[in-house]
Every structure is written in C-alpha cells, then in structure tokens.
Short mmCIF file of the C-alpha atoms (twelve columns), coordinates in Angstrom:
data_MODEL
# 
_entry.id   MODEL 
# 
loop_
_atom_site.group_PDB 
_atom_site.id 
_atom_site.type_symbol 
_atom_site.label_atom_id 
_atom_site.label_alt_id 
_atom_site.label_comp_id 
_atom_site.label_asym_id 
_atom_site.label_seq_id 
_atom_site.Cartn_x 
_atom_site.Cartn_y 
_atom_site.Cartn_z 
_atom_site.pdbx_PDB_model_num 
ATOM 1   C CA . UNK A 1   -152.591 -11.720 -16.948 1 
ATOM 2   C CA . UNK A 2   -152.478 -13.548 -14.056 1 
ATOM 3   C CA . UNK A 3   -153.353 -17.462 -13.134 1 
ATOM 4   C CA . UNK A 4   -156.915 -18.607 -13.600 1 
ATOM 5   C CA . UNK A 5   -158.216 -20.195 -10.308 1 
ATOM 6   C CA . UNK A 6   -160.714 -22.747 -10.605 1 
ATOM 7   C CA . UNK A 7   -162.554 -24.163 -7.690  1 
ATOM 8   C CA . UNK A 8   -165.228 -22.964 -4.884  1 
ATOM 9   C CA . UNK A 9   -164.137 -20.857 -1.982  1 
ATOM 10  C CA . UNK A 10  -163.255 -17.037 -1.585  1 
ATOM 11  C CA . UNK A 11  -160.087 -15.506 -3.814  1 
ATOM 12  C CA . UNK A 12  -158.738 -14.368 -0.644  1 
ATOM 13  C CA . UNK A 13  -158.120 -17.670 1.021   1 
ATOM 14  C CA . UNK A 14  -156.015 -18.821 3.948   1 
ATOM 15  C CA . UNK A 15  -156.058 -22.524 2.782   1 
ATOM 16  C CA . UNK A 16  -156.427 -23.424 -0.604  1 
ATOM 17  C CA . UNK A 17  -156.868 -27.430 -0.753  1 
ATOM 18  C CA . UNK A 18  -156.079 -28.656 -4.329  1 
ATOM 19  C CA . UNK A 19  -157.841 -32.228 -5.710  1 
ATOM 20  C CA . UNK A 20  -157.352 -34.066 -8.852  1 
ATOM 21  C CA . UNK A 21  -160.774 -34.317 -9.721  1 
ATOM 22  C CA . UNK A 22  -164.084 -32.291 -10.459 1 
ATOM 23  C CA . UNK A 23  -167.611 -33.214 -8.570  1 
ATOM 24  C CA . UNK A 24  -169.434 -35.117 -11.405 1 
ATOM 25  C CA . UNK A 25  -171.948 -32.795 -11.952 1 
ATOM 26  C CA . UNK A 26  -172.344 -31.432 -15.631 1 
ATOM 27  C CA . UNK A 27  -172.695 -27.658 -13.639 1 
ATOM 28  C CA . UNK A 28  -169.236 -28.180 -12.120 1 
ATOM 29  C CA . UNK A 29  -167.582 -30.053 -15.548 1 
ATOM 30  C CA . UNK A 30  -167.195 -26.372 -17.508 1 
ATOM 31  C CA . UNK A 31  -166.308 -24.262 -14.301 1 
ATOM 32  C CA . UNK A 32  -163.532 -22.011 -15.223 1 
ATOM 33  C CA . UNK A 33  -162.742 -19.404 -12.124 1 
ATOM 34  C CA . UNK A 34  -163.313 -19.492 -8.400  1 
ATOM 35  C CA . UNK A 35  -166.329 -18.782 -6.765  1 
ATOM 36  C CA . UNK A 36  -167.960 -19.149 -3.603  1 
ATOM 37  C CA . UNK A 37  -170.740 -22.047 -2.654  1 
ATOM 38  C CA . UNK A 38  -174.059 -20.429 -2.591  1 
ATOM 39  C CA . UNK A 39  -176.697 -21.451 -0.099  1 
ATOM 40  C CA . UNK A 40  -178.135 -24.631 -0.412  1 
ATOM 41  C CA . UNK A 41  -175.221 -25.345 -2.848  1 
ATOM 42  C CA . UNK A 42  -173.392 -28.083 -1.287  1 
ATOM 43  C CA . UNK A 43  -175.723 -29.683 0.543   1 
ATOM 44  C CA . UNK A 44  -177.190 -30.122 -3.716  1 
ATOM 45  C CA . UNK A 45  -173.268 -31.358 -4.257  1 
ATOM 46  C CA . UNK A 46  -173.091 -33.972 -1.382  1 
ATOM 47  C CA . UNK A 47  -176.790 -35.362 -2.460  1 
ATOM 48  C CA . UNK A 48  -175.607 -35.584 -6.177  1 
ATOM 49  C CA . UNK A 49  -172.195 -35.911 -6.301  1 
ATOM 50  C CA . UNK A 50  -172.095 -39.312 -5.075  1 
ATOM 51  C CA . UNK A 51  -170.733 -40.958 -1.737  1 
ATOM 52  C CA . UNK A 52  -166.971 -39.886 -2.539  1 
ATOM 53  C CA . UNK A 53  -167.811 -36.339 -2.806  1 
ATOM 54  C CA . UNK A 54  -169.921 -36.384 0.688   1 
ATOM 55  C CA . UNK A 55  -166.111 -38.051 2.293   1 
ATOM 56  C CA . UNK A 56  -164.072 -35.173 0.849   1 
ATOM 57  C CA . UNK A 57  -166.369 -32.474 1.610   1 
ATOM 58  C CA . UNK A 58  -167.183 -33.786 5.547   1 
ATOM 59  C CA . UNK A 59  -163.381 -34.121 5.430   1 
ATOM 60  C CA . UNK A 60  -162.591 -30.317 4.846   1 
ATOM 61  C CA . UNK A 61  -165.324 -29.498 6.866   1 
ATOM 62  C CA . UNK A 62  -164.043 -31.149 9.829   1 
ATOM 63  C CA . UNK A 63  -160.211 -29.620 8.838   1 
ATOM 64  C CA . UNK A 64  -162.031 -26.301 8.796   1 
ATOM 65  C CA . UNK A 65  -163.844 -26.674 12.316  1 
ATOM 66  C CA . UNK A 66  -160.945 -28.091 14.099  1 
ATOM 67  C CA . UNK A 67  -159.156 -24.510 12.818  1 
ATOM 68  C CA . UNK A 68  -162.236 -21.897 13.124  1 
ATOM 69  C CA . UNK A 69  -165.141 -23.624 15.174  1 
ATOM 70  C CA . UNK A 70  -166.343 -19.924 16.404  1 
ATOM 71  C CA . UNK A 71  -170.120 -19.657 15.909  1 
ATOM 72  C CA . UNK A 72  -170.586 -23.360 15.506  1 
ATOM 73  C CA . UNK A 73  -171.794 -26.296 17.518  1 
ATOM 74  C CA . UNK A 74  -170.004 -28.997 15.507  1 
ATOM 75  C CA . UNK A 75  -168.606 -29.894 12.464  1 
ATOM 76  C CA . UNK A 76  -171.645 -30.830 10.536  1 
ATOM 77  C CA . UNK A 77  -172.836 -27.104 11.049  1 
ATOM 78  C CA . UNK A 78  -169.724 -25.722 9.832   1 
ATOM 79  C CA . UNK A 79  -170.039 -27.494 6.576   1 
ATOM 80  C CA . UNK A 80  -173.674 -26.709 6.298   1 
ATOM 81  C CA . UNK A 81  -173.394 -23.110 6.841   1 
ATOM 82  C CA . UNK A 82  -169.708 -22.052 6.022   1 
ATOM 83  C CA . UNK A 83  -167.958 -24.507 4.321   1 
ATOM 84  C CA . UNK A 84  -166.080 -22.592 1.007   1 
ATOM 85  C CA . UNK A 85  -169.250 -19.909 1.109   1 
ATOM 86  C CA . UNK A 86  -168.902 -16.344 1.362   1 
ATOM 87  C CA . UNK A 87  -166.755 -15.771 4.830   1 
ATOM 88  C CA . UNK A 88  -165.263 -18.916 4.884   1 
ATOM 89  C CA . UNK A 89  -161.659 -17.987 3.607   1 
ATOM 90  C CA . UNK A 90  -160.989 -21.738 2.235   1 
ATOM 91  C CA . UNK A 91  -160.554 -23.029 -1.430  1 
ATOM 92  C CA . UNK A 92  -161.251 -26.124 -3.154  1 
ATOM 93  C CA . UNK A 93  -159.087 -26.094 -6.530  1 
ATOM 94  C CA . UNK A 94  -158.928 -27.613 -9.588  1 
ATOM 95  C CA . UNK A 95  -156.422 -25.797 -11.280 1 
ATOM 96  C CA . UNK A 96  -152.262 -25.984 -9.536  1 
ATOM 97  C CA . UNK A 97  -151.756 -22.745 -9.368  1 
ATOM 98  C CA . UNK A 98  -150.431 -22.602 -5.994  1 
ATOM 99  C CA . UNK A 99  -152.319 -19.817 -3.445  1 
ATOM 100 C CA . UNK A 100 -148.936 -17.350 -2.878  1 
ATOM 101 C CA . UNK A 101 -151.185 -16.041 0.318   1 
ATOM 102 C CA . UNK A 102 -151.976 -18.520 2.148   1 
ATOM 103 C CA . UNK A 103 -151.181 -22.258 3.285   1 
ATOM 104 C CA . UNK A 104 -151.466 -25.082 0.431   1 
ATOM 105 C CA . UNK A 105 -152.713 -28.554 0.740   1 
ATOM 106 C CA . UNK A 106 -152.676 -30.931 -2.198  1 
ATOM 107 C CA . UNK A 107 -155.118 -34.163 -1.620  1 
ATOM 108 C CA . UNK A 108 -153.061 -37.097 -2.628  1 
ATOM 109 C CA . UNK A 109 -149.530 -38.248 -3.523  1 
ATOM 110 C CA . UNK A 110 -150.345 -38.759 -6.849  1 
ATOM 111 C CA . UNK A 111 -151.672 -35.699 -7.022  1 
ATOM 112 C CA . UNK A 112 -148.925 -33.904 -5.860  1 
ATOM 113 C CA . UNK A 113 -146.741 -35.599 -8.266  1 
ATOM 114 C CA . UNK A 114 -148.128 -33.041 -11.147 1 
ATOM 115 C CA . UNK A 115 -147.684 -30.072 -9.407  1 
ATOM 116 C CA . UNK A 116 -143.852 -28.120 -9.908  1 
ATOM 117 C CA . UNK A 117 -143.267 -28.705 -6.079  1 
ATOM 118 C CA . UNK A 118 -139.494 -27.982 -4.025  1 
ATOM 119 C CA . UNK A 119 -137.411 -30.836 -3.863  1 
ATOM 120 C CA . UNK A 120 -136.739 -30.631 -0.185  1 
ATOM 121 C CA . UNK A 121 -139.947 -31.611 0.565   1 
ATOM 122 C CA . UNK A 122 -140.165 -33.349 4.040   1 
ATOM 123 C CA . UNK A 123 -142.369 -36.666 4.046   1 
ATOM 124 C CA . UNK A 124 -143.685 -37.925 7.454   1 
ATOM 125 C CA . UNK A 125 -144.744 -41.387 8.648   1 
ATOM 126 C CA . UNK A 126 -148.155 -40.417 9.120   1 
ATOM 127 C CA . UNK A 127 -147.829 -39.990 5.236   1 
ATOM 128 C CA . UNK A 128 -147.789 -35.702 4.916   1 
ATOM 129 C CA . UNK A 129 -144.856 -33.894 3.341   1 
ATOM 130 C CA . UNK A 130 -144.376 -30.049 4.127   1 
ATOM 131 C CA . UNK A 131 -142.300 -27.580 3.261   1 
ATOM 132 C CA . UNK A 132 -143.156 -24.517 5.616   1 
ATOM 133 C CA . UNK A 133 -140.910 -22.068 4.096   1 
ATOM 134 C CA . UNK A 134 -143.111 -22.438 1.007   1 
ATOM 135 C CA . UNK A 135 -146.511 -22.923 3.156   1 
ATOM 136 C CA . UNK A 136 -147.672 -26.618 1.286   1 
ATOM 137 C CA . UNK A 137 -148.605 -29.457 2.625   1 
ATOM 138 C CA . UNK A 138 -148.913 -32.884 0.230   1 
ATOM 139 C CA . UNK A 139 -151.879 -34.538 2.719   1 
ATOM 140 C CA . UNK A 140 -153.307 -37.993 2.405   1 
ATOM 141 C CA . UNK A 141 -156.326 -37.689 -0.308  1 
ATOM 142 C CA . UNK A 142 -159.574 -36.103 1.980   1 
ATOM 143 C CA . UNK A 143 -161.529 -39.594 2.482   1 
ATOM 144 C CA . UNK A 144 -162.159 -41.045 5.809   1 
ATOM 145 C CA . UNK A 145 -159.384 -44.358 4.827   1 
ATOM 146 C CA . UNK A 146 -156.844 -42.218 4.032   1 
ATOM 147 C CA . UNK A 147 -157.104 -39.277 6.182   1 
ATOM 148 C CA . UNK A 148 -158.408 -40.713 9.431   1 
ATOM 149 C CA . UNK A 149 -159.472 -38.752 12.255  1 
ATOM 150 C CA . UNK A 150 -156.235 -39.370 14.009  1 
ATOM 151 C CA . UNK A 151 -154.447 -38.002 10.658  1 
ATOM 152 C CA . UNK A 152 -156.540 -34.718 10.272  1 
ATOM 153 C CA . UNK A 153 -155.974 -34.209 13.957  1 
ATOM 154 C CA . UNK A 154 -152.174 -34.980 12.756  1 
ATOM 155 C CA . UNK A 155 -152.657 -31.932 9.836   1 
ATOM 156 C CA . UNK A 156 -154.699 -29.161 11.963  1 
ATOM 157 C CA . UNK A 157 -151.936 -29.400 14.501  1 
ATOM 158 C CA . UNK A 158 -148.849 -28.956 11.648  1 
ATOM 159 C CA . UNK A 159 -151.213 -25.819 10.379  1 
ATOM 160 C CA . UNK A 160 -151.783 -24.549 13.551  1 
ATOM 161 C CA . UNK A 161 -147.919 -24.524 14.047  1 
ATOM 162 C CA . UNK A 162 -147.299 -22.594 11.208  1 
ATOM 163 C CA . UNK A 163 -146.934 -18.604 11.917  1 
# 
C-alpha cells in the first residue's frame, strides 16, 4: 500500500508545498487523502480560516502565477480560479510524504526539521536550502514577513532553474 497524501491539490502535482499545520476549520481537522479545492472552496477557507490562512494561501498563489500566469490577469485571479483546483497541478500537504514526481517545498525550518531530509542540504542567505538532485526546497514559512516578495521572486527563479 502506498503513502496516504493528505492535503488539497491534484495527485499528479508538479509542486507539492508541505505546512505544519491544518486550516482551523472542523471540515479540514479529519481530512485524510488529497483532493482538489472545489469552487467557491477557498475563497470559504480564506473568509474562515483566519488572517494567517489568507497570507499562506495569497502566498502560493502568487508562487503559482509567477510560474503559470497563462489565462490570468494577475495573481488574485489565479488564486480565485486555479489555485490547488482541478487543473492546477499544485499540492498543499499535511502529511511528509515527499511528492517522488515533482519539485518539493517544505514551509518553514522548523518544519523541515521533521521531515527524513539529505544531509547535504544547501542553505542560502536569503534563508532557502535545496537539494536539486532530490527536487526539495526548505522555503521560508508562506507569510508575507517571512517570504517577502523579493524572497518568492528569490524561489520562482531557483524553480524555474530546475530542468
């Protein structure tokens, strides 16, 4: 049997962004596989999950335009309309079972820290380690103090470097 993934987004994902924590909603509490945001469906998280949950969504939405931005005017449409719905080919994950597809970003040092991650791992100054052999990224935690503009610009141009 293979590894449960938990989170929103597509199973066939080219990022998979891993976070510590679970939107506080009693819906989200129990959730135990992956599945796509339905319409409507984060737009309901931002509005009830609190002010920290709007940061780390607007965060990955912005990460997500500045890599796909076809179809879309700016970032605030991408989240509305794409953002880990069907299509979107991003993850938000609960669970640390790393995506063996794709490119992995875990929010947060501390984070990272319980994850079984290589050794070798190569930490910046802007505060991002990488190992690309292994496709992972450890990025500063998705809110706007700790991953500034300047810093996602930092991150979309180490993934966009990666074949």
């Amino acid at each position: 049997m293979g590894a449960r993934l938990i989170g929103f987004g597509e199973n066939e994902a080219v990022i998979a962004v891993f976070i510590g924590n679970r939107p506080p909603l009693f819906e989200y509490q129990h959730l135990q596989s992956l599945r796509p945001l339905r319409a409507g469906e984060l737009a309901h998280l931002v509005e009830c999950g609190g002010n920290h949950w709007r940061k780390i969504l607007n965060c990955y939405a912005k990460l997500g335009f500045s890599l796909d931005r076809e179809g879309f005017e700016c970032w605030q449409d991408y989240r509305d309309m794409q953002l880990l719905q069907v299509g979107s080919r991003l993850q938000l994950r609960f669970d640390r079972d790393l995506n063996t597809t794709g490119i992995n970003i875990i929010c947060g040092r501390s984070h990272a820290e319980s994850f079984d991650l290589p050794q070798d791992l190569c930490w910046s100054d802007a505060g991002f380690a990488s190992d690309e052999q292994s496709r992972l990224i450890v990025s500063p935690y998705f809110d706007y103090r700790q991953l500034s503009n300047l810093k996602l610009a930092y991150l979309c141009q180490r993934l966009k470097s990666w074949p």
